[in-house]
C-alpha atoms as one frame of an Amber mdcrd trajectory, in Angstrom:
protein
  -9.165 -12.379  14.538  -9.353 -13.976  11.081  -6.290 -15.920   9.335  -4.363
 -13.433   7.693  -4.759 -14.185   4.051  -2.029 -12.901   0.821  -3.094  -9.527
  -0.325  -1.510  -8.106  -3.173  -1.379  -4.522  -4.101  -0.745  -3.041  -7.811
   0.620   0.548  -7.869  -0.689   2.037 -11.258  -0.407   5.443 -12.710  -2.557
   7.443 -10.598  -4.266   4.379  -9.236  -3.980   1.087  -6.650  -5.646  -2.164
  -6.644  -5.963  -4.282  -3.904  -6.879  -8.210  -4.525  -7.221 -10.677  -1.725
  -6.682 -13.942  -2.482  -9.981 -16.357  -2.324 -11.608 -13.099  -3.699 -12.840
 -12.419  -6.919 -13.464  -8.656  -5.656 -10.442  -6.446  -6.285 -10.331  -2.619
  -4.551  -9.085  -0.067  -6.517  -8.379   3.654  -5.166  -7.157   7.036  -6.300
  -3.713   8.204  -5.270  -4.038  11.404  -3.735  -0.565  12.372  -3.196   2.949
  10.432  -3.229   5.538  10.914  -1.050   8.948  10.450  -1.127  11.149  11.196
   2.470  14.800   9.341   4.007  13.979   6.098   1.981  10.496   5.755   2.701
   7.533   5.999   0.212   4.128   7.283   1.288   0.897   7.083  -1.214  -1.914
   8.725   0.158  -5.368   6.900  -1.358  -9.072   8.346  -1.511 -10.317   5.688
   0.338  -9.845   3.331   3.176  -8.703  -0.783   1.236  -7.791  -2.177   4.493
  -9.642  -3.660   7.557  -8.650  -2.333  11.256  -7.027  -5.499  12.128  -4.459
  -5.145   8.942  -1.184  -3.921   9.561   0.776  -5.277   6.134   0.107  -5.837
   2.699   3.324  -7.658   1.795   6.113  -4.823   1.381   3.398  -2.258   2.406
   2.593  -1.104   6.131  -0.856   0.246   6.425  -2.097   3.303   8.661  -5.387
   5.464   8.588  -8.947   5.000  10.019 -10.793   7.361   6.416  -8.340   6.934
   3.701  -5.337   4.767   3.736  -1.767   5.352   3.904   0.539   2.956   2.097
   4.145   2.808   2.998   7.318   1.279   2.078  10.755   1.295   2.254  12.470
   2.126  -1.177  15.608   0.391  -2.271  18.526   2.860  -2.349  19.657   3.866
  -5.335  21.412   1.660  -8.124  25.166   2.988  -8.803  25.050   5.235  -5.609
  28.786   5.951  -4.264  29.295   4.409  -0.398
């Protein structure tokens, strides 16, 4: 299995770039859909940015073997009551 290497991902309007570091090659994708559900944030892109041995992109966990799945846990609210 290669080293894992940093990978950062850029959530724009309507789009996502992907740049691994050592690479001058970035990825960007389409977000399909975005998906908001108990604290956890789901972007569905129109194409698969991740290899099958990558699990995380920093904040982001990674699923899906045609398009990819991004996913994240989203801070609670600011000024929320407890």
């Amino acid at each position: 299995m290669p080293k894992d290497s940093n990978v950062y991902v850029v959530v724009g309007e309507g789009v996502v770039t992907v740049k691994r570091e050592g690479s001058n090659r970035a990825v960007l994708a389409k977000v399909l859909g975005k998906v908001q559900v108990d604290g956890v944030e789901v972007l569905c892109l129109d194409r698969l940015v991740h290899e099958s041995h990558e699990q995380q992109f920093g904040e982001w966990t990674l699923a899906g073997a045609v398009t990819t799945l991004l996913s994240r846990s989203m801070p609670p609210p600011t000024g929320a009551a407890a």
